[in-house]
C-alpha positions in Angstrom: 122.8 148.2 95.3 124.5 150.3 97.9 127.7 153.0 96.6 130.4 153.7 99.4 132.3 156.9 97.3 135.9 157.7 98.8 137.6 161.3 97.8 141.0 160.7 97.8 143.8 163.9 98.1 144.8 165.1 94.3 142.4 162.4 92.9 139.9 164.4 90.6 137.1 161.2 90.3 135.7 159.3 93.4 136.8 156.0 93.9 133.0 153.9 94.8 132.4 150.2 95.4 129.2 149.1 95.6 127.5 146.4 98.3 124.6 144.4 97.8 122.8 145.4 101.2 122.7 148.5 103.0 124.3 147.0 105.9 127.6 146.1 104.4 127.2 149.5 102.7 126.9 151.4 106.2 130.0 148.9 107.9 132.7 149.9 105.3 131.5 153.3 105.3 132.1 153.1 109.6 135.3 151.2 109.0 136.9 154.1 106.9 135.0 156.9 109.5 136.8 155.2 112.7 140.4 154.9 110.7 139.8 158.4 110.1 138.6 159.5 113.6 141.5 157.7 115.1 143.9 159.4 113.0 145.8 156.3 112.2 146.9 155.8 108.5 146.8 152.2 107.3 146.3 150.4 104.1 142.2 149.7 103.4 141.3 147.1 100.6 138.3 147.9 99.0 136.2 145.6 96.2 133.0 145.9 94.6 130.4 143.0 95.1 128.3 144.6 91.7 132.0 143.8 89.2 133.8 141.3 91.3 136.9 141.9 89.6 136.9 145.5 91.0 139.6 146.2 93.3 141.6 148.8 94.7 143.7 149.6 97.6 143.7 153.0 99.3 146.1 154.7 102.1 143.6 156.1 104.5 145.6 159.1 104.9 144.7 160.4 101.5 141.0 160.0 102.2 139.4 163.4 102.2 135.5 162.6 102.2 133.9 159.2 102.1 129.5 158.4 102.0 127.2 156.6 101.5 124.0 156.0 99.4 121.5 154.1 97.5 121.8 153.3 94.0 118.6 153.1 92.4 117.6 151.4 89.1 115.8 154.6 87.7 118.0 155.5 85.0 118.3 159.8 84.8 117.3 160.0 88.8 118.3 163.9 88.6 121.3 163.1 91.2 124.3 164.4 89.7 127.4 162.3 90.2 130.0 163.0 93.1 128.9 164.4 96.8 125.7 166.3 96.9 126.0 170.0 98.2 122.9 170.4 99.9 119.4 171.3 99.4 
């Protein structure tokens, strides 16, 4: 499985979907990146493929950070949760 995590403005927790291949991963992560870039606000309708029932809609003007990455099946990886810092 593949986590796309959006930060949304005076929103303490992530909001993340998850896709089943890293391409679809990487496509809604470029979709919210070129909203973004063009600095056009618009409605973006995210759902999870992992709970199916998992939906939310977000106004792309409140996103503050949005990535990308690989969920593993390792339970206790040592990632913590949220965006990573650095190294």
């Amino acid at each position: 499985m593949y986590v796309v995590e959006l930060v949304l403005r005076n929103v303490a927790m992530p909001i993340s979907v998850q896709r089943k291949e890293a391409t679809d991963a990487e496509k809604l992560y470029y979709e919210v990146l070129e909203t973004l870039k063009s600095g056009g606000h618009q409605w973006l309708e995210l759902n999870c493929e992992q709970q199916t029932e998992k939906k939310a809609v977000v106004w792309t003007g409140d996103v503050t950070a949005a990535q990308t990455y690989s969920k593993s099946g390792a339970p206790a990886s040592g990632r913590a949760a949220g965006f990573a810092t650095g190294q």
